[in-house]
N, C-alpha and C positions, 0 to 999 in steps of 0.2 A: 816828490812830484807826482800829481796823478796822472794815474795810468788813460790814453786816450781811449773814448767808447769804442767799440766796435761799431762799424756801420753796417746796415739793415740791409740786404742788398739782393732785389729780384733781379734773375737772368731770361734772357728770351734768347731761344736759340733751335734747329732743327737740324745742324749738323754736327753730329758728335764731337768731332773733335772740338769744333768750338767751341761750343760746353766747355770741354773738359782743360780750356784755357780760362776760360772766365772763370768755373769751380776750385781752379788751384791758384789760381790768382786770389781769392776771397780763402781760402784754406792757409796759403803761405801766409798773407799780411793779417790774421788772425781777427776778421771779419764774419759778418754771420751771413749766411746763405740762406735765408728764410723764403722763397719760393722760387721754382724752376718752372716756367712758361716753352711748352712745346707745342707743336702742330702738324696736323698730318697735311694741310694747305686744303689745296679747292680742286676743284674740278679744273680748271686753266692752271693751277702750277700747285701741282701731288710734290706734299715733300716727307717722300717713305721713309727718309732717313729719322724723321723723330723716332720710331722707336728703339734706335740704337741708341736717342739721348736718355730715352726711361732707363734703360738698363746700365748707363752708362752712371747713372746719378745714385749720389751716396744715399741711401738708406737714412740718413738725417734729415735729409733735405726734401721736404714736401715737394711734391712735380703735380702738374696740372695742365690739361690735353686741351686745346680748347682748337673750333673753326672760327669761334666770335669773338674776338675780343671785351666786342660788349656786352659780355658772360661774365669776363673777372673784372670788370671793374670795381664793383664792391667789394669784391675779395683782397685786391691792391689797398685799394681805401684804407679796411678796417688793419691791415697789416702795418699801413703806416713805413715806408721803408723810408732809408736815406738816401738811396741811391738805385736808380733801373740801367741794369748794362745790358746788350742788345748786340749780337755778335751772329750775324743770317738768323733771317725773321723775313716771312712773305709777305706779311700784313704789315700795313701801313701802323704804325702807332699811333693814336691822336692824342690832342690836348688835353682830353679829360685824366687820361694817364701820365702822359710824361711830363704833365707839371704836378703831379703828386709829390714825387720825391724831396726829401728834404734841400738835397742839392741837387736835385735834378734826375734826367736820363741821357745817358750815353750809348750812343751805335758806334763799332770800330767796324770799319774798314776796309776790304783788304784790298785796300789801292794807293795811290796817293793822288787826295783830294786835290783839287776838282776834278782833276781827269780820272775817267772810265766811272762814272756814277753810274750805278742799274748793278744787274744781280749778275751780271758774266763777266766775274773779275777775272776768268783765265784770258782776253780780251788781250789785258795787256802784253801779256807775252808773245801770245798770235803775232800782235800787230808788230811786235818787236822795241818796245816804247821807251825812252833814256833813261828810265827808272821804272822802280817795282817797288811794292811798300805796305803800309796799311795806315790807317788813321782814326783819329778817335775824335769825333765831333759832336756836341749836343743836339739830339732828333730835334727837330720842327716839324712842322704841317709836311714838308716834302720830302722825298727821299732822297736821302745822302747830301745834303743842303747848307746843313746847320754848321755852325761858328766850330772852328778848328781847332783842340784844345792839344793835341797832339799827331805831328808829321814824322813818319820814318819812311825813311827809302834809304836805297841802293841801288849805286848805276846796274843798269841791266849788262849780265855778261854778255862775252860775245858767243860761248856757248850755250843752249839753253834746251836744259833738260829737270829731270827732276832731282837728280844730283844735283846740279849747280843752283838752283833758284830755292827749293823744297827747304832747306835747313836753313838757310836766311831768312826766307820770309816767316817759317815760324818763329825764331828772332825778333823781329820786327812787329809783326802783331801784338807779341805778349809786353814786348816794350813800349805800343803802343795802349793798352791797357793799362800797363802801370802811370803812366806820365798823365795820361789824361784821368782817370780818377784821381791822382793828386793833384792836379791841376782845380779838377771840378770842386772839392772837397776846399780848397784854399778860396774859391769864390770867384776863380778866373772866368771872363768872358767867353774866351775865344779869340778867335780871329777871323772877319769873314770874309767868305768865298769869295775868290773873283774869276765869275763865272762867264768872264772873257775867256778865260783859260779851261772851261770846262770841255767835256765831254763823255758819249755814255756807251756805256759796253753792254753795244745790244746782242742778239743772239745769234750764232753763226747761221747764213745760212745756206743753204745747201750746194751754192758753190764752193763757198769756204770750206767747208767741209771735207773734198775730196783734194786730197793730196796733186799736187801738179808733180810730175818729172820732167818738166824742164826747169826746174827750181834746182837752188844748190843742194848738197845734202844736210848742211846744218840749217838753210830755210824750210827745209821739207824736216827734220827732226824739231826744231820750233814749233812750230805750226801742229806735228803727230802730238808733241807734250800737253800743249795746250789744248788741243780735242779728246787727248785718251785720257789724261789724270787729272788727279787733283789731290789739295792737301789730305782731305778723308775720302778714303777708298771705300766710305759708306756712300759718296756722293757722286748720284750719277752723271755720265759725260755723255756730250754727245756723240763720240765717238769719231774717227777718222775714215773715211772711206777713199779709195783709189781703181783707177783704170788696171787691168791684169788680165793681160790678154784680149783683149775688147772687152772683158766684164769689167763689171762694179763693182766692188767686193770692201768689205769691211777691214781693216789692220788694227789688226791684236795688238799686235808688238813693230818695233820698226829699230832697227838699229845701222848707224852709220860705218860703211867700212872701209880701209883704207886697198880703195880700188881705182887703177890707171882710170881716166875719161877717153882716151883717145880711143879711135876707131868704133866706139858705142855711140847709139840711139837710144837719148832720153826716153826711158818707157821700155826697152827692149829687157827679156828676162834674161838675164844671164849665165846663171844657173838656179835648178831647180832642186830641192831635197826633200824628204821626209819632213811635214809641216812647217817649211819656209820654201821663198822665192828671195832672188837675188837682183834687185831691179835698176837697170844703167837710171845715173840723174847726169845733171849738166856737166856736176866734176865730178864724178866717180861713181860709187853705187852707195845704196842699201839694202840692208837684209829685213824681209818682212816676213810676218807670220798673218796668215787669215783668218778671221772669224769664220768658224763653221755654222 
């Protein structure tokens, strides 16, 4: 029986870790990784984290920095790939590109399609949403659009931090990479959008931002997860800010505790330490740290 070819297969990606699922993904199934597309972005969306993908990339694997994409395109051409995976990229990809591929180009995810299309996938956690996931569909003209070649989720828990969400969803991405290049590779369509069901995860803003304490305390640690982290801790957040004392003040850290509600005032400090505050919510309290 002959041995299957290996497939030719450029990545585009500006957050590390991403990379470094799409890279071991193409490593494990013993594929060839013949170029790495990163970017430092624009003037409206800086994405500093590419240079944690230069360093993050193997030494075999040709990398290439670009703001234009209509720079490499002759460079994609003459390489000739089988396949373009696409895993955070700020630039739009167009047609001249993603219909290069022998089978195509794939963007994965990290949502479940249609809903929360846009680049603020911690969105869905914010909002608290019945599922969490990633997906892998073939790029078109628009973003997050294209025909569905692979759906994973999981009901969203009831508690939600970066313990409980963090190690499934990377789960779920890399199994959404596997399924959907073997999907692409076999000739599948897709399945498309119904964009009845859609919606986009725009970007918090500045009231969403600051923490309420008249929220519970696992609405008010939802809500901290999703402002302060993310899967790559190369990538930045836009951080949580809250009321402290009549200030505004930034939270570092925010942890839930098991604290009586009764006779406190949401917002009221309850005790104070050495780089933390201890702050009454609706049912009991939390423990915060602040950004200096």
């Amino acid at each position: 029986m002959q041995a299957k070819k290996p497939l030719r297969i450029v990545t585009f990606n500006y957050i590390p870790m991403f990379y470094e699922f799409l890279a071991d993904y193409i490593f494990q199934t013993h594929n060839q990784h013949v170029l790495a597309i990163t970017t430092p972005g624009s003037k409206l969306r800086a994405t500093p984290s590419y240079i944690e993908v230069v360093k993050a990339a193997n030494h075999n694997v040709n990398m290439l920095i670009t703001k234009q994409l209509e720079t490499v395109t002759p460079i994609i051409s003459a390489i000739k790939p089988d396949l373009i995976l696409c895993l955070s990229f700020p630039h739009r990809i167009k047609a001249e590109i993603f219909t290069m591929p022998t089978y195509g180009a794939i963007n994965i995810h990290p949502t479940v399609l249609p809903a929360y299309r846009g680049c603020n996938v911690m969105r869905q956690f914010y909002d608290n949403a019945p599922q969490f996931g990633a997906t892998a569909h073939w790029i078109n003209s628009d973003y997050d659009t294209g025909n569905i070649l692979s759906s994973q989720s999981a009901s969203m828990p009831d508690i939600i931090n970066k313990g409980s969400i963090f190690p499934v969803w990377i789960n779920l991405i890399r199994q959404a990479i596997a399924e959907g290049v073997e999907k692409a590779v076999s000739g599948d369509l897709g399945i498309v959008q119904d964009d009845s069901k859609a919606s986009y995860a725009a970007p918090f803003t500045e009231e969403e931002i600051c923490l309420d304490w008249q929220a519970t305390k696992r609405e008010i640690e939802r809500k901290f997860t999703a402002l302060s982290s993310f899967l790559d801790p190369a990538y930045p957040t836009v951080g949580a800010k809250a009321k402290l004392n009549g200030q505004l003040v930034k939270v570092r850290k925010l942890a839930v505790l098991d604290w009586p509600a009764a006779g406190h005032t949401p917002g009221e400090v309850l005790e104070n330490g050495v780089g933390y505050s201890v702050i009454a919510v609706a049912d009991g309290a939390v423990q915060i740290q602040i950004a200096e």
